[in-house]
ROTORPA-633798 format. One record per residue (C-alpha): residue number from 1; x, y, z. Coordinates in pm, 1 decimal, always signed. Layout:
BEGIN
[NUM,[X,Y,Z]]
...
This chain:
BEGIN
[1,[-1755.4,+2829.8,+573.1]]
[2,[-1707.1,+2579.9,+826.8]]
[3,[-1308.0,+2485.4,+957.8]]
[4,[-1235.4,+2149.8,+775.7]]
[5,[-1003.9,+1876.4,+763.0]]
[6,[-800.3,+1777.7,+480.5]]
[7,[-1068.0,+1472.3,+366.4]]
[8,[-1354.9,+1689.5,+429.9]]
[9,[-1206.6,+1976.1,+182.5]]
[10,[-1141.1,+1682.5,-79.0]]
[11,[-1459.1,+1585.4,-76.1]]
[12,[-1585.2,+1889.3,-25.3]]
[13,[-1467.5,+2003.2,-389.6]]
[14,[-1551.9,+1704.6,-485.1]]
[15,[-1920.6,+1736.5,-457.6]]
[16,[-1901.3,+2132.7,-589.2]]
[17,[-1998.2,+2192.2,-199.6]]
[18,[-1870.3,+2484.6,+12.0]]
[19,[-1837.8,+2252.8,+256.9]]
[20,[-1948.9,+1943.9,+464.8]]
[21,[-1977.9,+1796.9,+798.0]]
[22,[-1859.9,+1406.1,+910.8]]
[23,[-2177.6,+1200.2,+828.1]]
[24,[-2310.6,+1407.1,+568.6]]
[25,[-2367.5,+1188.0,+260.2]]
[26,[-2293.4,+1397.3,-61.1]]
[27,[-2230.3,+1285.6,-473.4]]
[28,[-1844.9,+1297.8,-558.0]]
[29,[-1676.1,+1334.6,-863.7]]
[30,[-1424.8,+1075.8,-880.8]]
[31,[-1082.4,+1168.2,-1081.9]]
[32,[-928.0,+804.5,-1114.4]]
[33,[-1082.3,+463.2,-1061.9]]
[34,[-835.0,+165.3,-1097.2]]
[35,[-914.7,-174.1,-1061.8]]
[36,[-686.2,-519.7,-1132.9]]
[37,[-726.1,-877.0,-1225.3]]
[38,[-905.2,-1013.2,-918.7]]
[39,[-1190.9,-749.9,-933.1]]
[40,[-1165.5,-608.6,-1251.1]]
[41,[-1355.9,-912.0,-1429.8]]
[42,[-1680.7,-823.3,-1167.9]]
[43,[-1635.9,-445.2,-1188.0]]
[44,[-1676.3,-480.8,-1586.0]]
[45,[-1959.2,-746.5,-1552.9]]
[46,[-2131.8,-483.2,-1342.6]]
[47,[-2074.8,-192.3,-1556.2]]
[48,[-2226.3,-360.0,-1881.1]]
[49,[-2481.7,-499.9,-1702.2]]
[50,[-2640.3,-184.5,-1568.7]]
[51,[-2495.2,+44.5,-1829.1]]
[52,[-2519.0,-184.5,-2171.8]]
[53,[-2320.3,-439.5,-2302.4]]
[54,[-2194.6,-121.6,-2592.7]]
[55,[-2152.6,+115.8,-2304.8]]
[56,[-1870.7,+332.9,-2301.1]]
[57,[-1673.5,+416.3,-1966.3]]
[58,[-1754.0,+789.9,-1838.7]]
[59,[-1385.8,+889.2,-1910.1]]
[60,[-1127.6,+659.6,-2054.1]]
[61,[-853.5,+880.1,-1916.4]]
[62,[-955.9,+832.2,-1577.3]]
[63,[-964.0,+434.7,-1578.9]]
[64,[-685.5,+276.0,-1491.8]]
[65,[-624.3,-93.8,-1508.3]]
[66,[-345.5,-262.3,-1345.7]]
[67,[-292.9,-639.2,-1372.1]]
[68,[-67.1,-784.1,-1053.7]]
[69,[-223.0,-1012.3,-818.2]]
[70,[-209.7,-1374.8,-978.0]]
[71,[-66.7,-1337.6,-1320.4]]
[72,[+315.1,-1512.1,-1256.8]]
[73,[+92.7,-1850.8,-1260.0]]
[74,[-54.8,-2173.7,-1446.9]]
[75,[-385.4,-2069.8,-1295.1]]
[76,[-641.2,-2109.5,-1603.0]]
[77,[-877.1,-1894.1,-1415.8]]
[78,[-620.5,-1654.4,-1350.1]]
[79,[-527.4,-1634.5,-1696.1]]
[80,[-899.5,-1571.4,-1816.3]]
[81,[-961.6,-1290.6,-1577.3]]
[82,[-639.6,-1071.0,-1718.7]]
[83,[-811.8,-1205.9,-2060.0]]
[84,[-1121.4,-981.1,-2000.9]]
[85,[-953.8,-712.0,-1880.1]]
[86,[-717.2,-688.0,-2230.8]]
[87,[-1063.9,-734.9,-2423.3]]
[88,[-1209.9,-460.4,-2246.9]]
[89,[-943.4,-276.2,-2271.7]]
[90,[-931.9,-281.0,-2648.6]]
[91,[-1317.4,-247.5,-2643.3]]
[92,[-1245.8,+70.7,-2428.0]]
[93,[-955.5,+237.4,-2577.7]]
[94,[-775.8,+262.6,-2275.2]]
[95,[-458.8,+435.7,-2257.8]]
[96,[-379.2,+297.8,-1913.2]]
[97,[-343.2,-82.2,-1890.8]]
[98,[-91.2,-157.0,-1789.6]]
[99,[-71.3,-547.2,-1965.1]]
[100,[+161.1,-793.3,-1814.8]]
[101,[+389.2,-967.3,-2069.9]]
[102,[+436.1,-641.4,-2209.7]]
[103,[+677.9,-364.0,-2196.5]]
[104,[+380.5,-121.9,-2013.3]]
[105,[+348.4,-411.4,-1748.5]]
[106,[+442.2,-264.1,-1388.2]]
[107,[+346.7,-448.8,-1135.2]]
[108,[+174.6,-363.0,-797.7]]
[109,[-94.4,-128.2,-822.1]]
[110,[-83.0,+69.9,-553.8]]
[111,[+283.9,+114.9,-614.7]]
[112,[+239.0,+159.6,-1004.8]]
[113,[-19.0,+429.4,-1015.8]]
[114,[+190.7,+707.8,-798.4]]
[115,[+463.8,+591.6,-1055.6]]
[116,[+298.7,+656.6,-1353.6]]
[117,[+146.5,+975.4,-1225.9]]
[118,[-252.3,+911.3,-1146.4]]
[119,[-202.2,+1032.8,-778.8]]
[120,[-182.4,+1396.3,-717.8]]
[121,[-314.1,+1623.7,-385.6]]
[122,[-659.3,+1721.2,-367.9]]
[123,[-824.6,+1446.0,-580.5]]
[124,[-1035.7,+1154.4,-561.3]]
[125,[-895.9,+808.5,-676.4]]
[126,[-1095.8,+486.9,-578.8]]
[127,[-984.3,+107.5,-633.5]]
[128,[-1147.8,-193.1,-582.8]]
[129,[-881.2,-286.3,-332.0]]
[130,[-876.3,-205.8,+16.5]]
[131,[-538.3,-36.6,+9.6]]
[132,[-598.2,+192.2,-245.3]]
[133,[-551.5,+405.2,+78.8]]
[134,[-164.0,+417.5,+8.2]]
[135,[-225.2,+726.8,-206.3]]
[136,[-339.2,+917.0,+63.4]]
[137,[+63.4,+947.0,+119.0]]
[138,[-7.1,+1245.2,-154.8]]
[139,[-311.5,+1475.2,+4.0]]
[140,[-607.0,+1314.6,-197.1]]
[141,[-869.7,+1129.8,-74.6]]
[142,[-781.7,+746.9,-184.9]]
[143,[-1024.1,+432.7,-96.5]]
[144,[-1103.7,+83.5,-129.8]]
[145,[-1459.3,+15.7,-285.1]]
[146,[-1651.3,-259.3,-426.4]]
[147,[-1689.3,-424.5,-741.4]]
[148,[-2093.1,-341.8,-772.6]]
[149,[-1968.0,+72.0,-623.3]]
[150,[-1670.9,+64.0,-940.6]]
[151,[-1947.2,-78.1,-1189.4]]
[152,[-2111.9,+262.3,-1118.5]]
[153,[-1856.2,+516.7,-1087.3]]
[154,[-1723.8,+343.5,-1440.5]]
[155,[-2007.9,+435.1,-1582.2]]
[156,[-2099.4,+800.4,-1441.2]]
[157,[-1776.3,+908.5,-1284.3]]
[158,[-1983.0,+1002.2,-965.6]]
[159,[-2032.5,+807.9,-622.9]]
[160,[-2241.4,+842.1,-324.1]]
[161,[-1990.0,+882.6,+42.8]]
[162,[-2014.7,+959.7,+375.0]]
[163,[-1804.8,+1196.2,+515.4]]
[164,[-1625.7,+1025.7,+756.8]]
[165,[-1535.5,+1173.1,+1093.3]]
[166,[-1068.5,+1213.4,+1131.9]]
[167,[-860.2,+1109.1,+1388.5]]
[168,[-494.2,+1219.4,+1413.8]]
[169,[-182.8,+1085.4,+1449.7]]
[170,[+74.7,+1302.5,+1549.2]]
[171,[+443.4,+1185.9,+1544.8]]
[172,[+666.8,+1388.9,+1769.0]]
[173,[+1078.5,+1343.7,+1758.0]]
[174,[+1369.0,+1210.0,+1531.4]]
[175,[+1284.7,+885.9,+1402.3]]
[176,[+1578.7,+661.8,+1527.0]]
[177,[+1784.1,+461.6,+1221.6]]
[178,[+1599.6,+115.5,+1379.1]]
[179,[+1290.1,+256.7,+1361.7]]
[180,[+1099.5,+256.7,+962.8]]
[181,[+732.6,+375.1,+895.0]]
[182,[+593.5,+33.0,+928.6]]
[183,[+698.0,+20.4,+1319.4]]
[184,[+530.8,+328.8,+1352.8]]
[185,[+198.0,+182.2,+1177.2]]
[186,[+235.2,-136.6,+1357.3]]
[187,[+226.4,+160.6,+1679.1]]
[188,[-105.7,+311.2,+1594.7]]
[189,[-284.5,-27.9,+1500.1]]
[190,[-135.4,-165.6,+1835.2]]
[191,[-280.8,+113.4,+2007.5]]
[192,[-632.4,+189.9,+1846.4]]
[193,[-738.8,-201.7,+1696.0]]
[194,[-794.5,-304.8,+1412.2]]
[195,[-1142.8,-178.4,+1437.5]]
[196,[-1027.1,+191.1,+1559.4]]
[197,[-1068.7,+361.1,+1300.4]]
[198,[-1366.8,+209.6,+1115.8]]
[199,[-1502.7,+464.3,+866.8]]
[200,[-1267.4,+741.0,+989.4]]
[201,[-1043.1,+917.3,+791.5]]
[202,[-680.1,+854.8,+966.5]]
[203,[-452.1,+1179.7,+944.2]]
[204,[-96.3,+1211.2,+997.3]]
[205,[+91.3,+1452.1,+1143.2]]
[206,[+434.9,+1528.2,+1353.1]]
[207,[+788.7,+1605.5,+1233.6]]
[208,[+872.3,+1229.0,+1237.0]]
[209,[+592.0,+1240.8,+972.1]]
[210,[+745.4,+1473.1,+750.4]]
[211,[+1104.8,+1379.3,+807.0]]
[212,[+972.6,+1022.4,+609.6]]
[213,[+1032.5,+1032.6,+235.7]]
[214,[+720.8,+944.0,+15.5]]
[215,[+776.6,+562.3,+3.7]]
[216,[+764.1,+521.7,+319.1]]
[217,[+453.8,+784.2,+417.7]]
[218,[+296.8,+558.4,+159.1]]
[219,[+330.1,+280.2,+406.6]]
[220,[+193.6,+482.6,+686.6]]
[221,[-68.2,+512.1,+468.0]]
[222,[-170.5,+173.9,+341.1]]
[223,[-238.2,+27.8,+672.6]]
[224,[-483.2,+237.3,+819.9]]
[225,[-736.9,-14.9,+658.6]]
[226,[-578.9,-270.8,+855.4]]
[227,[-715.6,-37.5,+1188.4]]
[228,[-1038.5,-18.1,+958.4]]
[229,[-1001.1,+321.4,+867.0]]
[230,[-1139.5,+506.1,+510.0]]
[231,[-840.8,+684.2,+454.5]]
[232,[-549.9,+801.0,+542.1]]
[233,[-387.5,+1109.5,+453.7]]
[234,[-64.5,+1358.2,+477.5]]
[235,[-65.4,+1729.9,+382.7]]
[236,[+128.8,+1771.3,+104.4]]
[237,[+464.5,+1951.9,+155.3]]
[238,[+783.3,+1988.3,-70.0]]
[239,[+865.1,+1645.0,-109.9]]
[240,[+510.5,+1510.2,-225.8]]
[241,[+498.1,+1813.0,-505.7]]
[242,[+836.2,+1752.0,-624.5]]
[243,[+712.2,+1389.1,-631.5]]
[244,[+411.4,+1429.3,-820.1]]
[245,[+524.2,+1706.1,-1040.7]]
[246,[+838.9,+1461.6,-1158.6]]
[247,[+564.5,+1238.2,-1252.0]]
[248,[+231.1,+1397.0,-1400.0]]
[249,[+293.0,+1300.7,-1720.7]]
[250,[-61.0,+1417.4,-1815.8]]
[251,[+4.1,+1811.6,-1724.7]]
[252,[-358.9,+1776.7,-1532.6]]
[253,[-317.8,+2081.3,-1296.1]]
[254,[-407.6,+2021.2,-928.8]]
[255,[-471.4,+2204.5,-646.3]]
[256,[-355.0,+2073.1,-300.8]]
[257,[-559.1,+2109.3,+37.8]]
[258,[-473.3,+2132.6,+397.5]]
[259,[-626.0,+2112.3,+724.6]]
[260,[-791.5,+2440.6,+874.4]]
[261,[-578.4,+2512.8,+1246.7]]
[262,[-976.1,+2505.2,+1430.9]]
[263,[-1064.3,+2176.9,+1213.2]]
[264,[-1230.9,+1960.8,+1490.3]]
[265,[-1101.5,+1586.1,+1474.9]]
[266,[-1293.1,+1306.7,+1636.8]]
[267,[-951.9,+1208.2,+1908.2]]
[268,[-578.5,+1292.4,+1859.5]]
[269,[-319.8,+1006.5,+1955.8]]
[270,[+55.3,+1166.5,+2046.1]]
[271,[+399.4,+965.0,+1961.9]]
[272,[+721.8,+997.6,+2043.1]]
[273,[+929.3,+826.9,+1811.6]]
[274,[+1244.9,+842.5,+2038.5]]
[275,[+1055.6,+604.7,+2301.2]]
[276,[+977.5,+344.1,+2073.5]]
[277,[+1116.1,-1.6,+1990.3]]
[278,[+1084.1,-199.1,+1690.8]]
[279,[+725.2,-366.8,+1667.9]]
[280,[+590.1,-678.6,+1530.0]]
[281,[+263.2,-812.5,+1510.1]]
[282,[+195.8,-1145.2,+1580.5]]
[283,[-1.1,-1408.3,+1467.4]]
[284,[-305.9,-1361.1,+1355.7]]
[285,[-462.6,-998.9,+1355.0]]
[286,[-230.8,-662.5,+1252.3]]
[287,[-317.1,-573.5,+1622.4]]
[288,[-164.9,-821.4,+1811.0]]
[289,[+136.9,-619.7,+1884.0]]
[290,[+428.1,-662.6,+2017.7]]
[291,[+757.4,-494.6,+2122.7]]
[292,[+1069.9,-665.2,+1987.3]]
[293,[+1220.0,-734.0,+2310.9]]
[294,[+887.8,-963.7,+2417.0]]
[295,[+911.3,-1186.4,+2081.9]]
[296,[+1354.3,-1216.7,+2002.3]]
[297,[+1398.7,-1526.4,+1933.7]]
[298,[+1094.1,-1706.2,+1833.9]]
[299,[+1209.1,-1964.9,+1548.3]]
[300,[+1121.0,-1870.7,+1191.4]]
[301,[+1117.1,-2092.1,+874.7]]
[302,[+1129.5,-1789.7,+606.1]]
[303,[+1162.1,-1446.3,+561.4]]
[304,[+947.1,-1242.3,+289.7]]
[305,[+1050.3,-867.8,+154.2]]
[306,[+778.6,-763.3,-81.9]]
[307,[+418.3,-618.6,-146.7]]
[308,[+258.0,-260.9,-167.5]]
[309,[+389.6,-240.4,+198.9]]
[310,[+729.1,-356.2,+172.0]]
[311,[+875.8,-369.8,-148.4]]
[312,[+906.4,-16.5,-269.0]]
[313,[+1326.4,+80.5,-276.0]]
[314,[+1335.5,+221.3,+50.9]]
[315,[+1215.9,-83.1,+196.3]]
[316,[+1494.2,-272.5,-8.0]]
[317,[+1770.8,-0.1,+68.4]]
[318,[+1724.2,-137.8,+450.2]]
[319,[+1749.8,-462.0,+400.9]]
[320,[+1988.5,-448.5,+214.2]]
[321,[+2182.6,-261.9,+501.1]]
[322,[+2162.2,-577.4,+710.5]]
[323,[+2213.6,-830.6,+472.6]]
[324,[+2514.0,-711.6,+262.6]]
[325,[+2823.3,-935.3,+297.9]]
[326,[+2622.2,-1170.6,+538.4]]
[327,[+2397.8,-1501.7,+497.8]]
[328,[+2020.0,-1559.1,+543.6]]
[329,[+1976.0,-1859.1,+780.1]]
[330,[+1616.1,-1974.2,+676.5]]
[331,[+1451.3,-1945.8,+289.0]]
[332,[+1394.3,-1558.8,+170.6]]
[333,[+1221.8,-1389.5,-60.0]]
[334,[+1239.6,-1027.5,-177.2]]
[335,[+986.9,-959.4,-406.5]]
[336,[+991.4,-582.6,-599.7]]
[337,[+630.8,-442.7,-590.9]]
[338,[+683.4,-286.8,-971.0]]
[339,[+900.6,-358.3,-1247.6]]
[340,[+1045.1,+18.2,-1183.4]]
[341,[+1165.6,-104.2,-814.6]]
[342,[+1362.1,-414.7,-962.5]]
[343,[+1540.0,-172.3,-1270.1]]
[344,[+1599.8,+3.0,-928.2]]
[345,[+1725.2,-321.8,-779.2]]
[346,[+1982.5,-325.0,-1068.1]]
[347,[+2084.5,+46.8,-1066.9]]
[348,[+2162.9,+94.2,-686.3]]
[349,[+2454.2,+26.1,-539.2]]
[350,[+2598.1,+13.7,-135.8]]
[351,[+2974.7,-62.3,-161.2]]
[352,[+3001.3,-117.0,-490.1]]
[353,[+2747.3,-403.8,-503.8]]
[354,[+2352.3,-348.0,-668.4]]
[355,[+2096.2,-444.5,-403.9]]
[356,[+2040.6,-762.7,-634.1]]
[357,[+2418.3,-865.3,-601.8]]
[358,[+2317.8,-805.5,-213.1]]
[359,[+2030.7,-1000.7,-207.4]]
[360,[+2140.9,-1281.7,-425.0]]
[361,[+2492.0,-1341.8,-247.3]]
[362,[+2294.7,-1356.5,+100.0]]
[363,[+2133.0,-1615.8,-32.1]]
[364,[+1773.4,-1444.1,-106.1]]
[365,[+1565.5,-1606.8,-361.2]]
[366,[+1414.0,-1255.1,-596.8]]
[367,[+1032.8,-1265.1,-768.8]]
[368,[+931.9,-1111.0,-1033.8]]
[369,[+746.9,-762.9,-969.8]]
[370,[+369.6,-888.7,-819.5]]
[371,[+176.5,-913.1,-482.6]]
[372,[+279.3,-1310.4,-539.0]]
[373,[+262.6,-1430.2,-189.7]]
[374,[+114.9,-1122.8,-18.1]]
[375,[-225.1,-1252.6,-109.1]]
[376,[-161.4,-1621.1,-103.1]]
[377,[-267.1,-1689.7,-500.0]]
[378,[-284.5,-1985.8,-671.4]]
[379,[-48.2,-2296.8,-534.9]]
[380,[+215.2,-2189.9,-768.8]]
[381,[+284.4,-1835.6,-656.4]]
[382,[+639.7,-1740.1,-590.2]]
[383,[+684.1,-1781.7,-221.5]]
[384,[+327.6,-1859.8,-137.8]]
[385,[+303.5,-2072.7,+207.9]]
[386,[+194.9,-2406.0,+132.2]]
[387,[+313.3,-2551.5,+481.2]]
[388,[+214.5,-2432.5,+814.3]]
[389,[+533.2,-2243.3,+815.7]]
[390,[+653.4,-1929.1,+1073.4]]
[391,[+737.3,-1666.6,+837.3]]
[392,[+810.4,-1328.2,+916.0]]
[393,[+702.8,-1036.2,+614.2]]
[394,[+715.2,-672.0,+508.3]]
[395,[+368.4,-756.8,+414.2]]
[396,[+21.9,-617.0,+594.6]]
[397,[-188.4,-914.9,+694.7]]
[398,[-152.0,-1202.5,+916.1]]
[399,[-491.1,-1337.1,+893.5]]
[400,[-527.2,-1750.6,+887.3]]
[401,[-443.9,-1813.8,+540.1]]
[402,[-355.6,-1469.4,+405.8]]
[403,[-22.9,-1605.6,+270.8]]
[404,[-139.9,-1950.9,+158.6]]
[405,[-150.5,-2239.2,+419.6]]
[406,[-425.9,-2174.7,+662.8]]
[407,[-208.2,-2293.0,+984.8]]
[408,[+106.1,-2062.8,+907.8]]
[409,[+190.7,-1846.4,+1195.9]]
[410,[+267.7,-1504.1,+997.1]]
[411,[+457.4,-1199.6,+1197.0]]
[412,[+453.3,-871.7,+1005.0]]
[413,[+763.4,-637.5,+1093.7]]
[414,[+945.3,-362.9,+869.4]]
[415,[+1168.1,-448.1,+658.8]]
[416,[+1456.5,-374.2,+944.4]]
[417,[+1338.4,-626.2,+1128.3]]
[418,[+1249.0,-895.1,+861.7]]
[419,[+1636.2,-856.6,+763.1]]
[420,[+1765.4,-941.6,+1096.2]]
[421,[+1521.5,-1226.4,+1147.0]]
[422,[+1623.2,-1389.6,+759.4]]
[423,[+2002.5,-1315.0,+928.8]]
[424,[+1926.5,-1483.6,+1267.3]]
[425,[+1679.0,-1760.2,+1208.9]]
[426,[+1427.1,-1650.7,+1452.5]]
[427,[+1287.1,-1279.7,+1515.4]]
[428,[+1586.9,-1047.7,+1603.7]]
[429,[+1585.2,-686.3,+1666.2]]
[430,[+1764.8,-486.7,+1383.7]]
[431,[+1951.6,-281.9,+1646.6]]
[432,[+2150.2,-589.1,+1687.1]]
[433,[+2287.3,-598.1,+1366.4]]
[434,[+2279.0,-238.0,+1254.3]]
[435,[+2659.8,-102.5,+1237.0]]
């Protein structure tokens, strides 16, 4: 049997094959397919159009359906697309929709289904969102797909995928206390483009890697789309099982995988941690990066904590570092990516104040648990751009119009960084105000 990388020994067992080779094309068995309000409506349209309007899904055990893009809205057409996803839900028998206005609503998908136990090493889970890659943070193969690709696997469980080729990212050193995951995304992206990666799997590696808690290897994770990549992935080590064991609430048994020393990768890119700065990209491409030092003090008019990228607890914990018995000089939101996060929010404390208390006496305005502004939404979405603002954000695009207005200037930084900036007025480099 050939020496293979982690994603080639997913897929691998996922196609009942001893092994394969980047570029071979092979059938997988997919364990989990999730999909949400924005293409859940088409995925489902697909599926009974090819499969019968009476068609049952392959395995209702294995869909998973997770409103949490536009639903804290007056949109009409918002509100009919979470419509058909409760009808075909109850068509379905689904045991995992997660409904919002109920007490099963979470929030965030790609935050939600790690929390509710659908990731686990060694699997296959595709979403029809591009960063379904954030559960690569847990040794499975995770991807974005289609709605036309989802149609299909909803009906037959199976999907047809290239092997793609890995790259590796090894991070070297102690991560300083300035330093989070996202600088060290914003690092690789910076380095490679955001077309660097395309159809690679992205693997990471180093002790800075493994020093990371899962929250925030789930970051590294969720922006190797942003570089173009297929996947990312981490080995599994101590803290993912104890993760993902506190969680299974099915009992499925899994079986995690790990790169062979003599696997061949396509190029290896070396850190060290302990030489980088803070990093933000600018305006308008998660490429455009740049050292903190070359952007301090460019004027901001808000500040945005939140998304699949930046609004787990860790990323609130931070902030919350910065902010705590200080004031926010331009408008801020934190937004919690699931309703878990915000009981979180609630139950936390730093000297004797919950983050909330934090947050709220700083002057930050808090969302309910959604992507709200992360993907711009309708007009009404809680801290959605609707000016040609300069706002600085946790969250992983800067594209024109990502956030709303198609002139904003949008910076992405970690949540470090986004603190210091709501605290200055203009970008400001954490180490500044870290005590």
């Amino acid at each position: 049997m050939p020496a293979m990388t982690m994603t080639e020994k997913i897929l691998a067992r996922a196609a009942g094959k001893e092994g394969v080779q980047p570029g071979e094309n092979v059938w997988v068995n997919v364990d989990v397919l999730m999909t949400h309000d924005v293409c859940g409506p088409g995925t489902i349209g697909v599926f009974k159009k090819h499969f019968g309007p009476q068609a049952k899904v392959w395995d209702r055990h294995k869909v998973v359906i997770i409103p949490d893009h536009y639903i804290f809205t007056q949109d009409a057409m918002a509100h009919r697309n979470v419509d058909i996803l409760r009808e075909f839900a109850r068509e379905q028998d689904l045991p995992y929709f997660y409904d919002v206005g109920t007490p099963r609503y979470k929030g965030v998908c790609h935050i939600a289904l790690p929390e509710e136990g659908h990731t686990r090493p060694g699997e296959v889970l595709l979403g029809t969102d591009s960063h379904t890659c954030t559960a690569g943070a847990f040794g499975e193969f995770a991807t974005g797909i289609g709605n036309t690709e989802a149609g299909f696997v909803m009906g037959t469980g199976k999907l047809w995928l290239k092997v793609p080729p890995t790259l590796r990212f090894i991070f070297h050193g102690q991560l300083p206390p300035y330093l989070m995951a996202k600088d060290l995304i914003l690092a690789v992206i910076g380095e490679i483009g955001c077309d660097g990666a395309t159809y690679k799997a992205m693997e990471f590696d180093g002790e800075a890697v493994f020093a990371l808690n899962i929250e925030e290897r789930m970051t590294l994770c969720n922006m190797v789309i942003e570089a173009g990549g297929k996947n990312g992935v981490i080995a599994p080590d101590a803290v993912t099982l104890d993760y993902v064991r506190s969680r299974n609430k099915s009992g499925k048994s899994f079986t995690p995988v790990y790169s062979d020393p003599d696997a061949r990768y396509a190029a290896e890119y070396v850190f060290d941690v302990t030489r980088l700065e803070p990093l933000v990209a600018q305006p308008h491409s998660p490429d455009n990066k740049a050292p903190i030092s070359q952007v301090k003090g460019t004027k901001l008019d808000r500040a945005y904590i939140g998304s699949c990228t930046g609004g787990k607890l860790t990323d609130f914990r931070a902030a919350a570092r910065l902010l705590q018995g200080k004031s926010v000089k331009i408008d801020t939101f934190v937004v919690p990516a699931t309703t878990e996060v915000a009981q979180g929010l609630d139950r936390e404390r730093l000297n004797g104040q919950t983050l909330r208390e934090i947050f709220l006496n700083a002057g930050a305005k808090i969302g309910d648990p959604s992507c709200a502004a992360c993907l711009g939404g309708p007009a009404d979405t809680f801290g959605r751009l609707n000016a040609p603002l300069s706002c600085i954000s946790t969250t992983n695009r800067n594209f024109p119009g990502r956030m709303g207005h198609k002139e904003a200037r949008v910076f992405l930084a970690s949540p470090l960084t986004v603190a210091a900036s709501a605290l200055a007025g203009a970008i400001a480099d954490p180490r500044d105000w870290l005590s």
